[in-house]
N, C-alpha and C positions, 0 to 999 in steps of 0.2 A: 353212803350215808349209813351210819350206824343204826338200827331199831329196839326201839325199848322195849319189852317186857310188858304186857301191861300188868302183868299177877304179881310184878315184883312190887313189895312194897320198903317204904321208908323205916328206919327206924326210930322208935320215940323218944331214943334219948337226942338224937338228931335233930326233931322238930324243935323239942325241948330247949335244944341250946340254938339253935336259929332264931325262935321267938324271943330267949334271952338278949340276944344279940343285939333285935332289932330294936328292943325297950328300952334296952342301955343307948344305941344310935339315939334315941328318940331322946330320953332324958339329958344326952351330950347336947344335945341342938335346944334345948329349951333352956340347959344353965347357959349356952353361949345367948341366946336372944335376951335373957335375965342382965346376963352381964354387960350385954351393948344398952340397953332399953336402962340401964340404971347410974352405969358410968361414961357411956360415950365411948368406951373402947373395948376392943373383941377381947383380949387380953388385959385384965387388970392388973395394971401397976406395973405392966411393960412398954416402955417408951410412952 
């Protein structure tokens, strides 16, 4: 088993764009609940 480092640390453009990441996840999942909650289906105006 491999052991981490505990002094090594992250870098902040790292965090930066992992928090981006998960905001964008976060706002994907709220237009899809939008778009079910308004039209009945996950994709609009697909089948």
């Amino acid at each position: 088993m491999k052991k981490t480092n505990p002094n090594q640390s992250i870098d902040a453009e790292k965090i930066i764009a992992e928090k981006l990441n998960g905001r964008f996840a976060v706002l994907g999942l709220l237009a899809l609940i939008g778009a079910y909650s308004t039209t009945g289906q996950i994709i609009p105006g697909y089948l």
